[in-house]
N, C-alpha and C positions, 0 to 999 in steps of 0.2 A: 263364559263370555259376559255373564249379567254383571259378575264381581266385578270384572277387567275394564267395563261403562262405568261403572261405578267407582273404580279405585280413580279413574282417568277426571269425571267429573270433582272427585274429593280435592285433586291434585291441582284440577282447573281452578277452582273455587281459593285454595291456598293461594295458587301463583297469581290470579288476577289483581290488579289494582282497586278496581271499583265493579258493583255488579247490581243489577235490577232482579226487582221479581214483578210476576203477572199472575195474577190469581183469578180463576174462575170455577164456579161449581158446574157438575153437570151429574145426571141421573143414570145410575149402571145397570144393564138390564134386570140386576136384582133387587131395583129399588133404594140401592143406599148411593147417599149422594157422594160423590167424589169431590174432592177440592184440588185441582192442579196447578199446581206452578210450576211457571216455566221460570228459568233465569235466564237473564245478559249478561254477560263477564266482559270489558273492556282489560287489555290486559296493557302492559306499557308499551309496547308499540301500535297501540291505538288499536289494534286487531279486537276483532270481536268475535264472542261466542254463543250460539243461544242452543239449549238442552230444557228438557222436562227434569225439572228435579225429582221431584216427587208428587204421587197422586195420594192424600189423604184422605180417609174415608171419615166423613162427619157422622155416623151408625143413628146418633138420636138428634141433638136442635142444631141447626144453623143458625145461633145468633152469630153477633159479632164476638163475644168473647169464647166461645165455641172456634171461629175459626182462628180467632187470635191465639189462643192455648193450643191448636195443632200447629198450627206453624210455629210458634216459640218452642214447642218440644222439638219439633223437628228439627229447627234450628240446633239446639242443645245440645240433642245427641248425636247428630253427626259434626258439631263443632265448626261450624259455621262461620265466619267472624263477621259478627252483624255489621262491625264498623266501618265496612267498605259497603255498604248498602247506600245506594244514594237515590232510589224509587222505586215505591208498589204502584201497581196497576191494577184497578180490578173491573169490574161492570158495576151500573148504576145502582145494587140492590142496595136500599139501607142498613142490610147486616154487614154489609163494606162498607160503604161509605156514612153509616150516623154519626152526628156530629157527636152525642156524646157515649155511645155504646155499640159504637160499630168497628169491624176488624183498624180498621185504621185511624181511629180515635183511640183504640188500647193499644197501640204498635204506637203513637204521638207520645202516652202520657206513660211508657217504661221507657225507665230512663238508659236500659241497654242498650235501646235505638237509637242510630245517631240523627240526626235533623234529614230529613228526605223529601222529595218534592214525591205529591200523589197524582196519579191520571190513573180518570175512569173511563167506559164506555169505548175506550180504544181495541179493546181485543175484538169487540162487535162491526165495529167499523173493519178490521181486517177480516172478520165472515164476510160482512158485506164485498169486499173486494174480491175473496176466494170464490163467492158464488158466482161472479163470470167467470172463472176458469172452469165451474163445475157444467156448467152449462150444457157446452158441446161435449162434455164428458161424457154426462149422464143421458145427452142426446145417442151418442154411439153405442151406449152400452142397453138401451132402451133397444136399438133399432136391433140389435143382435139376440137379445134376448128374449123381446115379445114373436118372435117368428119363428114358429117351432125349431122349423126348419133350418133356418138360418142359426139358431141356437146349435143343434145336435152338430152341425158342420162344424162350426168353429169348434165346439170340443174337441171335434176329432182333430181337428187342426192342431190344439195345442198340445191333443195327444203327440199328433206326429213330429209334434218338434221336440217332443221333451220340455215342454214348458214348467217353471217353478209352480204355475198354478194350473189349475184344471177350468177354470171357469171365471167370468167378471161377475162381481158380489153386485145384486142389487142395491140401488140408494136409493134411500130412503132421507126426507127433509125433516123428520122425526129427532135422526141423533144426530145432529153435527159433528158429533166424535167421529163417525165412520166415514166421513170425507175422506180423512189421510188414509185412511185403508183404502179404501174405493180408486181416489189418485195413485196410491201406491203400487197395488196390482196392476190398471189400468197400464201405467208407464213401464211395468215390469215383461208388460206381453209384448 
């Protein structure tokens, strides 16, 4: 199934006309930082597609040329065609955006790249916005969870339905990563 996402994405990325990326780091419970990107694919009838391309693991520094060399390999080896790239996104840190030694100061000055427009601090602005929706989420899943009682019922509840999960994952405002899981289950029940 993973190949079959992936052969599908590869396929995506050929047949699109033009495509963004968004980059942001974030901390995996072992400590090594991840780099994700996501893409846009605009394809020719204006349709659009967004997918996680790939999570890169940065093992030792996060500068800027640190994330620039994972993503230009990335790019490489799965053959990419950088020429239809027409903007990165990333957050405010200076290893993304320094003017002269930051991810996208070395994506400006290879000349593989073609001219792209940059925005920062936008993926933060969409937590911002996901955190109302997590709201009454984590409202429900607090009220079912802190009550013994009311906890051990609903297990059995989704015992008795045959549910895909057995319980709602506590959240926590620690990982932002675990929202789409937390949402994801949540709406699966």
């Amino acid at each position: 199934m993973s190949d079959n996402l992936t052969d599908q994405l590869d396929r995506d990325l050929a047949e699109c006309k033009w495509f963004s990326i968004q980059c942001d780091e974030s901390i995996d419970s072992s400590s090594t930082v991840q780099l994700m990107v996501f893409v846009r694919m605009v394809f020719k009838d204006f349709s659009t597609k967004e997918e996680l391309l790939t999570l890169l693991p940065l093992k030792t520094t996060t500068r800027g040329v640190d994330i620039y060399n994972a993503v230009k390999e990335f790019f490489n080896i799965k053959n990419i065609p950088l020429q239809k790239l027409v903007s990165i996104t990333t957050n405010g840190a200076p290893a993304m955006t320094g003017r002269h030694v930051g991810f996208i100061a070395h994506c400006k000055s290879d000349p593989a790249f073609p001219k792209f427009v940059q925005y920062h601090c936008i993926i933060h602005q969409q937590a911002l916005c996901a955190k109302h929706v997590m709201t009454p989420v984590v409202r429900i899943i607090n009220s079912i969870r802190f009550k013994a009682k009311q906890h051990r019922s609903f297990k059995v509840l989704l015992e008795e339905l045959s549910a895909e999960y057995r319980d709602l994952l506590l959240h926590t405002d620690i990982r932002w990563l675990s929202r789409g899981r937390i949402l994801l289950r949540f709406l699966s029940l």
